[in-house]
Each structure stands twice: as C-alpha cells, then as structure tokens.
C-alpha positions in Angstrom: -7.0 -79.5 -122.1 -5.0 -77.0 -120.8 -6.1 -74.2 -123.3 -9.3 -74.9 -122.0 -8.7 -74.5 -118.8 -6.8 -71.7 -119.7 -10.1 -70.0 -121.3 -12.5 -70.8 -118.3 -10.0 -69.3 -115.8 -10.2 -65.7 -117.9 -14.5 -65.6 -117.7 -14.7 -67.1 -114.0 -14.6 -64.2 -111.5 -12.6 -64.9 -108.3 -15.4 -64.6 -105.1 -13.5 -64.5 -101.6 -16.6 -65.2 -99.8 -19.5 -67.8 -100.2 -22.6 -65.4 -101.2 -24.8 -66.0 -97.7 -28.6 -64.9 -97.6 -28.9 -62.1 -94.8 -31.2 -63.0 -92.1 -34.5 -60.8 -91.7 -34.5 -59.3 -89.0 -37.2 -56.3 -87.8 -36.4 -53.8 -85.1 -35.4 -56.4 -82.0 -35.8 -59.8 -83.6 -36.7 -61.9 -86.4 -40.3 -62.4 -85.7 -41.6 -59.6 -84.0 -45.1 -58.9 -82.9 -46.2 -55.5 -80.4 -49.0 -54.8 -78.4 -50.3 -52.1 -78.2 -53.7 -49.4 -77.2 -54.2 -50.0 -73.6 -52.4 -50.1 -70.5 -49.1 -52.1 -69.9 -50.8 -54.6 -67.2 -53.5 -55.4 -69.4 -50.4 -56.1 -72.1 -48.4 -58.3 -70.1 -51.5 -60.7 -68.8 -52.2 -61.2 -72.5 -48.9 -61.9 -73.5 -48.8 -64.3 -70.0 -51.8 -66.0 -71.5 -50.5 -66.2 -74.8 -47.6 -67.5 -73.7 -49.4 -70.5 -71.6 -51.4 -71.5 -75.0 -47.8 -71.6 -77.3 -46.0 -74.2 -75.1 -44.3 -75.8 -77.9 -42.6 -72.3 -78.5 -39.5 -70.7 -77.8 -41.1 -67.3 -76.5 -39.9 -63.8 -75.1 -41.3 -60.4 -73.7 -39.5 -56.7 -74.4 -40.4 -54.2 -71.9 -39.3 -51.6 -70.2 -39.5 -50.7 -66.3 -41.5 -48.3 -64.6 -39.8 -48.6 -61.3 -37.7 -45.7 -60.3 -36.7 -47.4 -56.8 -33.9 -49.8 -59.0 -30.5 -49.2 -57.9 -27.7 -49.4 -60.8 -25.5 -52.7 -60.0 -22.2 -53.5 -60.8 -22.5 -57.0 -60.7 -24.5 -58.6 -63.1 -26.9 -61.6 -61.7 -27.7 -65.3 -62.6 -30.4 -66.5 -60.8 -31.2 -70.1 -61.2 -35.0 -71.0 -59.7 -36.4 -74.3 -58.7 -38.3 -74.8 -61.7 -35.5 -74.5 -63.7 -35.9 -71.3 -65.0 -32.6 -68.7 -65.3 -33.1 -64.9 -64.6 -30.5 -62.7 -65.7 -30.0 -59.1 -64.7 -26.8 -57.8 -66.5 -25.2 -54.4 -65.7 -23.9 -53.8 -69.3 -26.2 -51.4 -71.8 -27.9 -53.2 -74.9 -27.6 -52.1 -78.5 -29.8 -53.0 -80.8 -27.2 -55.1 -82.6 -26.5 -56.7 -79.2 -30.5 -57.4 -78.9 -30.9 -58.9 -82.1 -27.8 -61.4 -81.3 -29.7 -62.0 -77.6 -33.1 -62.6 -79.1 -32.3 -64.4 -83.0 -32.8 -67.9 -80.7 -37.1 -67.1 -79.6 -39.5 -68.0 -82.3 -41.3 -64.9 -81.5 -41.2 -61.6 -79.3 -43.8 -59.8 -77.9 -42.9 -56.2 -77.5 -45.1 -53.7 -75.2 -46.0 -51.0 -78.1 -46.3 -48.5 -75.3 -43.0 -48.3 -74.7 -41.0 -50.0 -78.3 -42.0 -50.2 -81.9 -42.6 -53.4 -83.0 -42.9 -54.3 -86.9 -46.1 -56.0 -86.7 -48.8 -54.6 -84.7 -51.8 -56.2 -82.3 -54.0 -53.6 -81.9 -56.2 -53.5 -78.5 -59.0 -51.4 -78.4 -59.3 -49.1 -75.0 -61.6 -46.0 -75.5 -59.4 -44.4 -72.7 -56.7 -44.6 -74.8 -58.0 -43.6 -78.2 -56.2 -40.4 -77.7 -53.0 -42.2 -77.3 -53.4 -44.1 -80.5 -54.3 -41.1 -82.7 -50.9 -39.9 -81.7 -49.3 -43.6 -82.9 -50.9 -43.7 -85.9 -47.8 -43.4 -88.1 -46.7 -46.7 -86.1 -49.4 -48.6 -86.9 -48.8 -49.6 -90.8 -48.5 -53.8 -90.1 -52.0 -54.4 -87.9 -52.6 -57.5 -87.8 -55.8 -58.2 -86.1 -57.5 -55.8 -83.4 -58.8 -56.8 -80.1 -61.7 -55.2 -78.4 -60.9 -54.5 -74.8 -64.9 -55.0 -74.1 -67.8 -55.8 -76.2 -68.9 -52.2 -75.8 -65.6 -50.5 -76.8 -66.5 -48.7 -80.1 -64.4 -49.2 -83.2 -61.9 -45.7 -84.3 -63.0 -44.1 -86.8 -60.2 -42.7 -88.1 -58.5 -46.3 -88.4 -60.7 -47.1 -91.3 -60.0 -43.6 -92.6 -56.3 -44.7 -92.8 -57.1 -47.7 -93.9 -59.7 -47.4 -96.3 -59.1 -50.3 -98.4 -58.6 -52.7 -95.8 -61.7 -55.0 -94.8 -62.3 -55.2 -91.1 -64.5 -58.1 -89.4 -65.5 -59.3 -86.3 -65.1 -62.3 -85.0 -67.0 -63.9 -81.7 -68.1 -66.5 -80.1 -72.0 -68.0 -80.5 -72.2 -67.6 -76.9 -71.9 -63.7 -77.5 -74.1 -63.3 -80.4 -76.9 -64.1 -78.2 -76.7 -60.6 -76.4 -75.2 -58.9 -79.8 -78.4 -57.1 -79.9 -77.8 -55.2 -76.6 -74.1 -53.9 -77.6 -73.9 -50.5 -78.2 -74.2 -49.2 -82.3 -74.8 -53.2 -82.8 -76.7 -52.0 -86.1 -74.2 -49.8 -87.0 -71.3 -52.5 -86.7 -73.1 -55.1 -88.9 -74.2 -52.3 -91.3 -69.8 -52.2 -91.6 -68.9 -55.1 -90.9 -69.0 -59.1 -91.2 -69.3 -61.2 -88.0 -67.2 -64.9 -87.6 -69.5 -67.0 -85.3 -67.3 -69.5 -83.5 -70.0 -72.4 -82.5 -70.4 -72.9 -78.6 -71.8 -75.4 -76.3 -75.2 -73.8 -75.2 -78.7 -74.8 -74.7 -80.2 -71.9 -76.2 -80.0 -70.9 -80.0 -79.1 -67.6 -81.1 -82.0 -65.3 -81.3 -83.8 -65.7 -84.9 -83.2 -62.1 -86.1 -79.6 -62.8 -86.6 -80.2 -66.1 -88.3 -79.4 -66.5 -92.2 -78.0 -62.9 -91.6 -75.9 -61.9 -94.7 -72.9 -60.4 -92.7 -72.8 -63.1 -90.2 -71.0 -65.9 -91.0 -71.1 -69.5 -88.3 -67.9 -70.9 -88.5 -67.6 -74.7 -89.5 -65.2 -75.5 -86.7 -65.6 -78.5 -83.9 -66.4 -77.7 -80.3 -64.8 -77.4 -77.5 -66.2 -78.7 -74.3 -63.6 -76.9 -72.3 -63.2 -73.3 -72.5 -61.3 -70.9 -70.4 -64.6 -69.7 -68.4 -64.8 -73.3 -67.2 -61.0 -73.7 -65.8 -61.3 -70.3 -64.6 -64.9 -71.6 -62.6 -63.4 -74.9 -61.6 -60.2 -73.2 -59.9 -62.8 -70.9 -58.2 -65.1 -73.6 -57.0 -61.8 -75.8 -55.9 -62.6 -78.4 -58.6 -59.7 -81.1 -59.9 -59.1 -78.9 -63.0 -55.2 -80.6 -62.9 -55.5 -83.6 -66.0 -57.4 -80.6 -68.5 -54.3 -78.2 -68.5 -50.6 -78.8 -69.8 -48.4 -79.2 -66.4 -46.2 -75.9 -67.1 -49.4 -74.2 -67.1 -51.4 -75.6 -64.2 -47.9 -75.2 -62.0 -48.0 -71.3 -63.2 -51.4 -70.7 -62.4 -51.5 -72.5 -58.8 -47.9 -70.5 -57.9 -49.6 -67.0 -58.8 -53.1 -68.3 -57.2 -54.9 -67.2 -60.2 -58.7 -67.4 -60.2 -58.7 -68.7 -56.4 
C-alpha cells in the first residue's frame, strides 16, 4: 500500500491553486451592447424605453457628459430618493478594471456608441449621420440588428459592401405595410431584401400587390390589443391607462409627464 502510494505521489503534479474559469468580460462589462448612428438624446430615450420593457432586469447606462458648467468635487455624494432609488456621484477617477468590478452585477449595459465602444453594436440609421458612421466603420464588426430612424431613412450602402455575406431583412409591422408602397426606393428594398410582417389589429387588409409576395414574409405571432400608440393616445386623451402598464413604469412616465 505504501509503494503504491509512493508511485502515485511521483506522476501527480502539485497545483497551488484550484484551476477557476476566467469570467468574459468585453470592454466595460460582461454583457455589453452600444448604440450607436444618431444623436445622444435619441440614444438615451431608447435605452429609457428599453429599460421600461426589461423590468425583470438588472440594467445600466455608460455615458459621458456634455456639460461643461460641472464643478470638480471633493466629496463624493450618496443621494437616496423617495422611490428608493441611490444616486452616486464619486470624486475618484474610474479604470477600466475598476468599471468592470462596478458593473459585473447588471445583466446588461447599454453604452452610447458616440462616445464608448461597445462589443456588440445596435445600429440606428440617421441619414444626417451617415458621415459619422463611415468614419466608425472599423467599430462596427458585432451588429446586431439595425434600426431605421424613419421609414424613409435609406439603408448605407457601403454597410452591405462590408458585409457582403451577411443577409439583411426588414422587419415591420402590418400596420406599416399598408403605406410600404409610398416609402422611398420601396422597389428597390424588396428587390434586396425580405420583409417580417408582425400581424396588427386593423380593419383594413394590406393592399393586394404585396400579398403572396415572395420576400414578404407574415409572421405567425398572436396580437396584441395594446400597443404603445394606444398608451401613448390614452395619456394624451387623459384616459385610465394605470391597470395596462407595470407600476415602475406608469410612476416613470406620470413623474416626467410624458405624452401629456
């Protein structure tokens, strides 16, 4: 027994430390997702209403400032509000190794690609800033969807040049594919791309031409009764929209008297 013992001890190697799996981690935080290709307003009311829809998620935001009026503090500054919410302003500087420690507890972080790089990219189209996203174009190598800032913003070319073996579609509600045939290059888009049809509660039927369409494809998905339009027209006509929202996000929007 103890020969044996003897002969296991020379072919075991000694390990100090327990082998642990590294975390993933991308530039700020595990799960990391930027926004970027129009201005930083229209950036943060998305990720505000993104944040409304995800309330079963631990979320956060990464931006920067574009006030120039702050003062530098010495004293950093824990501010706890009614609701329960804590706002910290802290007078130290942040690392990167300081930001992943401060942000490893979110699910997910929304970063303003204007400002920060973000490993996975949502791409909004803005034709005032296709300039501006010629000059990213290195930055964008993880897109993963693109958003049309209007139904008449043109898709960039040269995205599908650097991507040419990527498949892009289109995806819209039925509501929208009614007036499909009055958006600009409408012909060109379908001759390039597919079109998702999310069904919609309507009277009318989509116009015939675009029926049994090979590049259009209705979605098999259930109705919804309520959609955003009608909160946002209830709120506005000073309906009792209350019992159709989660109560975080009906106390948010009367607060900031959205829609009012």
């Amino acid at each position: 027994m103890e020969n044996q013992l003897l002969k296991m001890s020379k072919h075991q190697k000694h390990t100090k430390h327990t082998n642990l799996e590294k975390r993933n981690n991308d530039n700020f935080a595990p799960n990391e997702i930027s926004f970027l290709g129009t201005n930083c307003g229209t950036i943060s009311d998305l990720v505000s209403k993104i944040s409304q829809r995800l309330t079963g998620y631990k979320l956060a935001y990464f931006d920067a400032s574009h006030s120039v009026e702050i003062k530098k503090s010495n004293l950093s500054q824990f501010v706890f509000h009614a609701q329960g919410n804590l706002q910290i302003e802290t007078t130290g500087k942040i690392n990167k190794f300081q930001q992943r420690l401060d942000f490893a507890q979110f699910d997910s972080v929304f970063i303003n690609g204007n400002h920060y790089e973000g490993i996975k990219q949502i791409l909004i189209l803005d034709i005032e800033k296709e300039a501006s996203v010629l000059k990213r174009l290195e930055q964008l190598d993880c897109i993963q969807f693109v958003i049309k800032l209007t139904k008449d913003t043109p898709y960039f070319s040269f995205l599908e040049e650097k991507y040419p073996n990527e498949k892009f579609c289109l995806i819209m509600g039925e509501d929208n594919l009614k007036s499909f045939h009055k958006w600009k290059n409408y012909e060109v888009i379908l001759s390039r791309h597919e079109l998702f049809v999310y069904p919609r509660l309507s009277p009318n039927k989509a116009i015939t031409s675009f029926e049994n369409h090979p590049k259009i494809t209705k979605v098999l998905a259930p109705i919804m009764e309520i959609s955003s339009t009608f909160i946002r027209n209830g709120i506005k006509d000073q309906k009792n929209i209350r019992p159709l929202l989660p109560q975080n996000v009906w106390q948010y929007l009367d607060e900031m008297n959205f829609y009012k």
